[in-house]
TIKE-197241 format. One record per residue (C-alpha): x negated, z, y. Coordinates in steps of 0.5 Angstrom, whole numbers, plus 2048, in hexadecimal, padded with zeros to 3 digits. Each point is the difference from the previous one (the first is absolute). Example, Ala and Ser with C-alpha at 12.3 -4.5 7.8 and 13.67 -1.06 7.14 Angstrom:
<sites>
7E78107F77FE7FE807
</sites>
This chain:
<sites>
6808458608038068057FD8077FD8048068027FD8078018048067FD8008087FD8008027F98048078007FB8057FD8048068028067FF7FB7FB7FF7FB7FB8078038078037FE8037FE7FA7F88027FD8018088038068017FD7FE7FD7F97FC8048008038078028067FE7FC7FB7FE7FA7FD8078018088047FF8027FB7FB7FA8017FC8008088018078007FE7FE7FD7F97FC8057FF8048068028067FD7FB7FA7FE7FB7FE8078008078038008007FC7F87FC8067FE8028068058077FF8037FF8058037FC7FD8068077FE8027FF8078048088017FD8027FC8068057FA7FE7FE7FC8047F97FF7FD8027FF7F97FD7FA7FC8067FD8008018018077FA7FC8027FE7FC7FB8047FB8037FC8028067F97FF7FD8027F87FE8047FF8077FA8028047FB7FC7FC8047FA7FF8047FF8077FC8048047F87FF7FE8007FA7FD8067FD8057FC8028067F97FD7FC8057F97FE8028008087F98028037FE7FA7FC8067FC8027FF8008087F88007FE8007F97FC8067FC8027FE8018077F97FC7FE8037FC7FB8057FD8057FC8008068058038048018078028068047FD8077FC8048038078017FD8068038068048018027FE7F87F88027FF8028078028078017FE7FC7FE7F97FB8058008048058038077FE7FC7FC8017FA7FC8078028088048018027FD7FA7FA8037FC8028078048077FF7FE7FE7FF7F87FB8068018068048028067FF7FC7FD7FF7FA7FD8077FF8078038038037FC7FA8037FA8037FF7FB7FB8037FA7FD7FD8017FA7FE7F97FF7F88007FF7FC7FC8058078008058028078008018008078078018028047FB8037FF8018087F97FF7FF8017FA7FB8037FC8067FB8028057FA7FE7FB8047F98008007FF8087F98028017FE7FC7FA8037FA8027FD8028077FA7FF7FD8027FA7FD8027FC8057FA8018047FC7FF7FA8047F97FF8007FF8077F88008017FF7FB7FA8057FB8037FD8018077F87FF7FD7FB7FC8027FE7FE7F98037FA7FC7FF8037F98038087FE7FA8027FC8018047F98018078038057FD8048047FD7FA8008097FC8028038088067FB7FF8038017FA7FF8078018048008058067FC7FD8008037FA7FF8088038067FE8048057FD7FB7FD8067FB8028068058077FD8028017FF7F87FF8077FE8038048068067FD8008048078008068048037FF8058048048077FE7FC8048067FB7FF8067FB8017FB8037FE7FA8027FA7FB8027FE7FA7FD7F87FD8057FB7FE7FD7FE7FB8028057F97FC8027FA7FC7FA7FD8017FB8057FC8068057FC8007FC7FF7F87FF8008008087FC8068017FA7FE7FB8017F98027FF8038077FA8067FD7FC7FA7FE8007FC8057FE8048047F98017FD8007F98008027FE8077FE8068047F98037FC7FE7FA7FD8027F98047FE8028077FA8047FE7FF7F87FC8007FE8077FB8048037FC7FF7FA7FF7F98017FE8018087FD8067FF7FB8007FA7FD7F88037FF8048077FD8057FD7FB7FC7FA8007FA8068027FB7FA8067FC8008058007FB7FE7FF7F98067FA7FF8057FD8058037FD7FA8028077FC8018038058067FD8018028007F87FE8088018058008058067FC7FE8008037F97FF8078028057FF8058067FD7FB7FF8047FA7FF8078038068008028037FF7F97FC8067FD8048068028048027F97F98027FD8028078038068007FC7FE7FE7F88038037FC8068038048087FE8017FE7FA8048027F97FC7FB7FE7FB7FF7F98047FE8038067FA8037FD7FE7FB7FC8007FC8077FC8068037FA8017FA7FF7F88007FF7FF8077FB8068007FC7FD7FB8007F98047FF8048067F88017FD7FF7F98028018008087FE8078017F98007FD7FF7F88038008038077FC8077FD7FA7F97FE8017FE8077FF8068037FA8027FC7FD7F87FF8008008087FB8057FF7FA7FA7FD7FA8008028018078048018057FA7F98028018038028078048057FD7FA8047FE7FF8038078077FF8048058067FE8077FB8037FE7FB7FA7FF8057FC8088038018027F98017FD7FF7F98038047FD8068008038017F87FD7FE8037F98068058008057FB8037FD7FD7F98018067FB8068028038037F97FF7FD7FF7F98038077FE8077FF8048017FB7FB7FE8037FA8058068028067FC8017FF7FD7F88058057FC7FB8027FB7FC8038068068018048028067FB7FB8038007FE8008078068018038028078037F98038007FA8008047FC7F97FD8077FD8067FD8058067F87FE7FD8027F98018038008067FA8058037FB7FA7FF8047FC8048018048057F98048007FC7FA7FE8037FA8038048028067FC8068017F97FD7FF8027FA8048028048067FA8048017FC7F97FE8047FC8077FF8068047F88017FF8017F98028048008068008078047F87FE8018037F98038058038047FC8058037FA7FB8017FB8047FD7FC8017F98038057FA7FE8068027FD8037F98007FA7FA7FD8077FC8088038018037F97FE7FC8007FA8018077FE8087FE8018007FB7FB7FD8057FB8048058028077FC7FF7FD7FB7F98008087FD8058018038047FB7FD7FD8017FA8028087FF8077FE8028017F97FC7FD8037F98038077FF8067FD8018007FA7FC7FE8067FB8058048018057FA8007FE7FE7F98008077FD8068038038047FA7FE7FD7FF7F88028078008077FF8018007FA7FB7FD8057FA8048027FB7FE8057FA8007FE7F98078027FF8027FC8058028058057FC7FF8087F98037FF8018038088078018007FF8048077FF7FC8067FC8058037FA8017FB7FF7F88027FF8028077FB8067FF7FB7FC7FC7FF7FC8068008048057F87FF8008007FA8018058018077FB8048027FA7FB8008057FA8028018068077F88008008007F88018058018057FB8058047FA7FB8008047FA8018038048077F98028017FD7FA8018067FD8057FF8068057F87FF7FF8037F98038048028057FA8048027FB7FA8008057FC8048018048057F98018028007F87FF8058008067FC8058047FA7FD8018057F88018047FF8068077FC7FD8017F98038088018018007F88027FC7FC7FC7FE7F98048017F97FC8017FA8008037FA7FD8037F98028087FF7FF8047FF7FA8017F88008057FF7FB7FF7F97FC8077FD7FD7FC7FE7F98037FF7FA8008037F87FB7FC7FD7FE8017F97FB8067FE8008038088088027FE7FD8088027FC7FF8068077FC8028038068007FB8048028017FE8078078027FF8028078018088008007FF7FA7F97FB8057FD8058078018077FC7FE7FC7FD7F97FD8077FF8068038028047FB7FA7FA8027FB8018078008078008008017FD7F97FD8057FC8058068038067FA7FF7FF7FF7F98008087FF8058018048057FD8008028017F77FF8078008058018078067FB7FD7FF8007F98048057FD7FD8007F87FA8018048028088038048027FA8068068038028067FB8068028017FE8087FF7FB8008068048038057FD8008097FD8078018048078028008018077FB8067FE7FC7FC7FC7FF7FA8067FE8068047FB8037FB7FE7F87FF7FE8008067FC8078017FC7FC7FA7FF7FB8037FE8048067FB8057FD7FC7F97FD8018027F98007F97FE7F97FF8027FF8057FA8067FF7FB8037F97FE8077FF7FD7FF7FA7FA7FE8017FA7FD7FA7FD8027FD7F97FB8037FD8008057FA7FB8068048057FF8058078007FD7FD8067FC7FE8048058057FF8068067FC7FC8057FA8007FC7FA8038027FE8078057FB8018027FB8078068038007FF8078017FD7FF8078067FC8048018068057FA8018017FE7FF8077FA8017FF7FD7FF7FA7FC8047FE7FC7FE7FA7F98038027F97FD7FE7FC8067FF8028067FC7FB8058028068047FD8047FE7FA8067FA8018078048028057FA7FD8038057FC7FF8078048088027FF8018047FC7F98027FD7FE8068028068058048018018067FD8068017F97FD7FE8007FB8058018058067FA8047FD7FC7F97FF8027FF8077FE8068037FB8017FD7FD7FB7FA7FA8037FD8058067FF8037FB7FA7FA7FC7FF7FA8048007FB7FB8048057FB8027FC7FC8068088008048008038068058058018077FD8048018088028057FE8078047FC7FC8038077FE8008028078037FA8048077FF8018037F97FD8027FB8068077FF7FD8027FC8077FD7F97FE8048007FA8057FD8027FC7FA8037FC8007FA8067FE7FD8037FB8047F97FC8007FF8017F98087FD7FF7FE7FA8057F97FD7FC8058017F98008067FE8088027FD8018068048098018008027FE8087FF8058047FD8057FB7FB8018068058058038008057FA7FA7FF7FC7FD8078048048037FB7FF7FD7FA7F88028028028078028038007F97FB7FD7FD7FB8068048048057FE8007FF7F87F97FF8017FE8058048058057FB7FB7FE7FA7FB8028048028068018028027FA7FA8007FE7FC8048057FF7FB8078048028068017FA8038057FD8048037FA7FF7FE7FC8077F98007FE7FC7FA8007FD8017F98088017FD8007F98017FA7FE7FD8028037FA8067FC7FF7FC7FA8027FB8017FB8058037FA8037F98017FB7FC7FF8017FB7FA8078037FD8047FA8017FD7FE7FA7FD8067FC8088038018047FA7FF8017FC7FC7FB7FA8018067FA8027FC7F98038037FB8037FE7F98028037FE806
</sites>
């Protein structure tokens, strides 16, 4: 047998690892800056530009795309090389990768604070970057799938299977979700209206927690954890139920985001049951990762990678276990919109994407460069610093969400709400936010000992850019299915393997799909719901910009706490010209459903001006520009236009004169204004606002309540 010599590239995979390691550093330092903003707004520095809800989005982006993404691509191009045999197919579509996905972090970090933002949670990126993401990510693809189809090895090993479904599903999800009509260079509307946004978004939101920080990292555990414990995996058999279960059921999950909301009933009985299923395959590959480790836990004593990768698995446990429990509607009442959500999703990301990085690292940085970790001692103090850190961030939240929420729900004896003023929820958790910033502090602490510590590592190696192997060719045999060898047939067929996959991932997204989107009965219409005022639509869209859906929602549930303290409960007819939806899943603020009308005119420009001037110890931060700003009415007539053309009755060619149906509009509110002592003008961007706001949930609250089933 003919053995060919060829090169591992080890000079892609050196520099996915410095910029995961750079952009962790900004988007964990990010999360800080806005954790602290919680109790002192001002440290937004007056600036819009560096206000919660401006980089909120920039935190979550430059921790899931950007750390985790160059940590799942690191891995990627380190692993598949070796699993395969073969070097990377493409070197070009390598660099194009790397360099690809690097301007489009820097592109995220500069439109996002500049309030250019789709609003969409986890895909806020407006429409030129969306269809960039999809050609570098396609790039990767390609050469991904490639190097499988071109390796020396007969069988795809299971890490390899994780990598495949991410990229099918990630691929489908992104295009999906970003299905939008463009208004401007840096401007879009989604298709997708109301409920079916928010199905289609949190189907998205879901799954990308499921196929980006969880499926690769699977992948990566399942080669990485046997390396660094010289075992072998556990099971060959569960690995195979872990995945296909996993990869089947995930994908069916994402209406557990919208309990208790207008989505149809069914849907999210289908999302609660498949989140309670989904228990099974996620702790079986959690077994499978910790089980590996048989015969060398007395390792993990000393070995600081064990340790992180430990505990890392034990969180993808918690986390997997709590998930389900929040997706039961009793849980799910009390967990939603409050930080026991933020404290969930944080022992995913500190403890099992976050642990799991820092345990591949310390593993393969000494690797690359050829040498020995330079200090096991800051190895080690990184793992304390982060396991507290994890624990002074996860604790205080999950007190403060369970406190804040029994807080709303409590009613006197009278019958009356015990704490009527949201803001008095908020103040008695403001201690808990202050530790959850210390965790914060100490977790970010524990990753720049770790770039210290791999740096020196680094310095004292010398990189091996081609790495020598060898291996004899692929000979492909024309074997047949036999009984109980059905998985290893397919594993030796990679393009088998991505159609079945493909197949097996579509048909939860089909099923929830397809009635809510041609079943009228299930999206009731009102008939008093009219499209927004040109003013309105453009106050929506300076909402949508200042990112306060990151701190206010716009649903009120059916719960009595709710309807007494905000109003009528919501209804899926309410939100059909709402491109986008804007439903929230935080209220750090209270729900703003049935804003119009409750408080003046008058109040909302002093509360936005300055909030604390309205309500003494409010944590918002002051939107002073907007007073300052002149309204862009030149988009008006697009937005119009765009909006008309995915569904929204706007009279023809109403576009050529909704300028002055704005202006009217302005000059009424501005004249209120006014009248009561505030010089303004009518061109101001915080005029628009106000109209938006003194909008919201008057279809319904004014008029008579008029349903119709189709």
């Amino acid at each position: 047998m003919d053995v060919e010599k060829f090169y591992y590239d080890n000079q892609i995979v050196k520099q996915f690892i410095i910029a995961t390691v750079v952009f962790g550093i900004v988007g964990m330092l990010v999360g800080l800056i806005i954790a602290i903003q919680l109790y002192f707004p001002e440290l937004n520095l007056g600036l819009q530009y560096t206000t919660f809800g401006r980089i909120r989005p920039l935190h979550t982006n430059a921790v899931i795309f950007a750390f985790v993404g160059n940590m799942i691509f690191a891995g990627v191009y380190y692993s598949l090389q070796r699993l395969c045999k073969a070097r990377m197919w493409s070197d070009f579509l390598s660099k194009f990768h790397f360099w690809g996905w690097q301007l489009i972090i820097v592109a995220a970090a500069i439109s996002l604070p500049l309030g250019i933002t789709t609003s969409k949670e986890y895909a806020e990126l407006e429409w030129p970057i969306d269809i960039a993401i999809a050609i570098v990510w396609l790039a990767f693809g390609l050469n991904m799938m490639m190097t499988i189809i071109k390796r020396r090895e007969k069988h795809m090993y299971v890490a390899i299977w994780f990598y495949i479904a991410t990229f099918v599903t990630v691929t489908i999800l992104h295009v999906v979700n970003s299905i939008e009509v463009p208004v401007s260079f840096l401007k879009s509307y989604p298709v997708y209206a109301g409920v079916q946004d928010a199905l289609v978004q949190w189907w998205y939101g879901h799954n990308a927690v499921a196929f980006f920080l969880t499926t690769p990292y699977l992948g990566l555990m399942y080669y990485f954890l046997p390396k660094a414990a010289n075992r072998p995996i556990y099971s060959y058999r569960l690995s195979i139920l872990h995945f296909w279960a996993l990869i089947f059921i995930y994908i069916w999950a994402g209406p557990h985001h919208l309990l208790y909301s207008a989505l149809p009933d069914w849907a999210q009985s289908l999302g609660t049951v498949f989140s309670v299923m989904l228990i099974a395959p996620s702790w079986g590959g959690m077994l499978n990762g910790l089980l590996t480790l048989r015969g060398a836990w007395d390792k993990v004593r000393d070995n600081p990678i064990l340790k992180f990768m430990v505990v890392a698995v034990t969180a993808y446990g918690m986390a997997t276990f709590e998930g389900p429990m929040l997706s039961l509607k009793n849980v799910n009442a009390i967990s939603h919109f409050t930080d026991w959500t933020i404290a969930h999703v944080h022992v995913g990301a500190l403890g099992w994407n976050g642990f799991l990085t820092f345990g591949i690292l310390y593993w393969l940085v000494p690797k690359l460069w050829n040498t020995e970790l330079y200090s096991k001692k800051m190895a080690n103090l990184h793992f304390w610093l982060g396991t507290l850190g994890i624990v002074f961030y996860v604790i205080p939240m999950w007190t403060s969400g369970i406190t804040q929420s029994l807080m709303w729900k409590q009613f006197t004896p009278l019958g009356t709400l015990q704490y009527p003023n949201f803001l008095e929820t908020t103040l008695q958790i403001i201690p808990m936010y202050m530790m959850r910033s210390f965790g914060g502090l100490l977790y970010l602490s524990g990753v720049i000992l770790m770039v210290f510590n791999l740096v020196k590592t680094a310095k004292e190696g010398t990189l091996i850019k081609n790495e020598a192997a060898e291996a004899p060719s692929l000979i492909l045999d024309a074997d047949k299915i036999k009984k109980g060898m059905i998985h290893r047939w397919l594993e030796k067929r990679p393009v088998k393997f991505t159609l079945l996959s493909t197949i097996v991932i579509l048909i939860g997204g089909l099923v929830e799909f397809i009635p809510t989107f041609l079943v009228k009965s299930n999206i009731p219409t009102i008939a008093s719901v009219k499209p927004y005022t040109p003013l309105e639509l453009q106050g929506r869209d300076i909402y949508i910009r200042e990112g306060c859906v990151s701190c206010h929602s716009q649903l009120v549930r059916p719960f009595r706490s709710e309807t007494e303290r905000y109003g009528e409960y919501s209804k899926a007819g309410e939100f059909v010209y709402d491109h986008p939806f804007l439903w929230g899943s935080k209220r750090t603020g209270p729900d703003l459903a049935r804003e119009g009308g409750k408080y003046s005119n008058l109040w909302q420009y002093l509360h936005l001006e300055d909030p604390r001037s309205m309500s003494p110890g409010s944590i918002m931060p002051s939107f002073s520009w907007l007073t300052k700003q002149n309204l862009d009415t030149s988009t008006t007539a697009k937005k119009i236009s765009v909006m008309r053309s995915i569904g929204v009755p706007y009279e023809k060619d109403y576009e050529k004169f909704a300028n002055d149906d704005l202006m009217k509009q302005a000059k009424t509110i501005a004249d209120d204004l006014i009248k009561n002592g505030i010089d303004t003008d009518p061109n101001k961007e915080i005029i628009a606002l106000i109209a938006y706001l003194q909008r919201l949930g008057t279809d319904i609250k004014v008029n008579n309540f008029a349903e119709k089933n189709n």
